[in-house]
N, C-alpha and C positions, 0 to 999 in steps of 0.2 A: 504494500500500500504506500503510494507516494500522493500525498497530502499538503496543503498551505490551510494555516488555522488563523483566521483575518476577522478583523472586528475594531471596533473603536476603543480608545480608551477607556480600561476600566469595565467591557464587555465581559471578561471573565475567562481570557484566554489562556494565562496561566493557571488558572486551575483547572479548567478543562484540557488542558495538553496534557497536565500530569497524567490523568484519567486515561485521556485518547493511549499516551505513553504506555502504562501498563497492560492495558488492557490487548490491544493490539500488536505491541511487543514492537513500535515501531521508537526511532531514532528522533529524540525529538532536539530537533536545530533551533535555537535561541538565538538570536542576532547578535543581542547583549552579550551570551555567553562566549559562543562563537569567536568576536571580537575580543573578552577580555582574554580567553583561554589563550588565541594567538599571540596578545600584548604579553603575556605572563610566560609563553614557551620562547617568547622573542625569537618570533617566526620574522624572516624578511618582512612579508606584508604584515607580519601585527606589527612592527617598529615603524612601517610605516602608518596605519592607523592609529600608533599612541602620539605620531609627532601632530596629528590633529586632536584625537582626546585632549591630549596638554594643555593643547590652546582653548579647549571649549567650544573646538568647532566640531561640525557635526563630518563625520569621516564619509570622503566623497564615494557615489556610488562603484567607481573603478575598482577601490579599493576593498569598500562590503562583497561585492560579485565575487573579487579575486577569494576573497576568505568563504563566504560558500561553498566556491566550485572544490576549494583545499579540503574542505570538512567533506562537501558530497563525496569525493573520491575516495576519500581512506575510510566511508562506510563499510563494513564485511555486505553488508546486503543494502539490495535499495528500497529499504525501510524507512521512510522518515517521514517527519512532520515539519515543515518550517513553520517559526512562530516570529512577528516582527520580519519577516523576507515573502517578499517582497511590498516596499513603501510605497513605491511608483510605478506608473505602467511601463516608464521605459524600462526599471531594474524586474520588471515581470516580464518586458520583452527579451532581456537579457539572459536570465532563469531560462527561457524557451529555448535560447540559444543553448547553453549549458547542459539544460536536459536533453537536447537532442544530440549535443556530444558524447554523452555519457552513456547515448539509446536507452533514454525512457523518458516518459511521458507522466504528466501528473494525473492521477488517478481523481481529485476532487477538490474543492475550495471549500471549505467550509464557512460560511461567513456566519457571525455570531449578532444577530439585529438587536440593538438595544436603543432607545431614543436619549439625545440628550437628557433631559432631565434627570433618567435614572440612572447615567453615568455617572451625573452630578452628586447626587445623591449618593451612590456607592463609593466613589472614591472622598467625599466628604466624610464618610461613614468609617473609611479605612483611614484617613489620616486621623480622624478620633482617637482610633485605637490605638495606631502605632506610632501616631507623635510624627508626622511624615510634614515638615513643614514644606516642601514642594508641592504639596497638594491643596494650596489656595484655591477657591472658587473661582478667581482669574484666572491661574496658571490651567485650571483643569478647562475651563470654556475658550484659552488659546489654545490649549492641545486639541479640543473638538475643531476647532477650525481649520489648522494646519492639517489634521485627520480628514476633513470634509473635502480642502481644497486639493491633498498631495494622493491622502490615500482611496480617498472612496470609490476612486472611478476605476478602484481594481476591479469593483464589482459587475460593473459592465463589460472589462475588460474580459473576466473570466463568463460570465454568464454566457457573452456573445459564441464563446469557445464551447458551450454547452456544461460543464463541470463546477460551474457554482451551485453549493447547496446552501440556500437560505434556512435557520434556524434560528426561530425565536429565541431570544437570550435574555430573555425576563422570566422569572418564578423562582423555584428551589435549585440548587447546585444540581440534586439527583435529579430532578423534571430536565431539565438543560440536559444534563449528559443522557440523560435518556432519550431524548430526541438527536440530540447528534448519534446515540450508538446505532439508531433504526438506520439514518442515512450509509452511518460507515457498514451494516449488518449487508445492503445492497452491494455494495461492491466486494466485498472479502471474497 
């Protein structure tokens, strides 16, 4: 199963990737992780995506692709799920590129539908708890925008391609992953 898990801020992508992860025993690719993993084994390309971390810039898509393609390749199998890959249509056009080097093809998008408000809401809910002073009601209503303008037109990107599955991403943790497992139960 080759997977992309896409949804807005605060959709609940990380805890549903855990889920997707065990259950289906698949590879799950974290953009974040990805990045810091190669910054920390001071891989050629992580030294170069830390000379942009340092700065607080945001590390240019050349440079994400390149650490993808490193991670997709040294999988034992092509099991995976990206999470945070791809942001934009052109780094989705790129990924098409990649997977069709590699000969495969992505099996489905999962897209996680939540409306602003109850992003808002939840990630207000979670800086509560964990004291996350990034998680101002500004900073969270610029990340739905930046999210609106850069990422959301994966969704027609993928859909057009036929393999977007839309899944409500409002109710209980178990309702949510219950509805994503029927989607994933279709392809296995």
């Amino acid at each position: 199963m080759k997977l992309i898990l896409f949804g807005p801020p605060g959709a609940g992508k990380g805890t549903q990737a855990t889920f997707i992860a065990e259950k289906y025993n698949v590879a799950h690719i974290s953009t974040g992780d990805v990045l810091r993993e190669a910054v920390k084994n001071q891989t050629e390309v992580g030294l170069h995506a830390k000379s942009f971390m340092d700065k607080g810039e945001l590390v240019p898509d050349s440079v994400v692709i390149e650490i993808i393609k490193q991670k997709l390749s040294s999988l034992d199998s092509m099991k995976f799920m990206l999470d945070g890959f791809p942001r934009t249509v052109p780094q989705a056009e790129a990924l098409d590129t990649m997977l069709g080097e590699l000969g495969v093809n992505l099996d489905v998008v999962v897209f996680l539908d939540v409306d602003d408000e109850e992003v808002v809401q939840r990630i207000m809910k979670r800086q509560e708890l964990e004291n996350r002073q990034d998680d101002t009601e500004d900073v969270v209503r610029n990340r739905l925008n930046v999210y609106r303008e850069q990422t959301s037109p994966l969704g027609e990107f993928y859909d057009n391609k036929g393999i977007l599955k839309k899944i409500n991403g409002i109710g209980s943790v178990d309702d949510i992953s219950e509805r994503i497992n029927e989607v994933l139960l279709a392809i296995v």
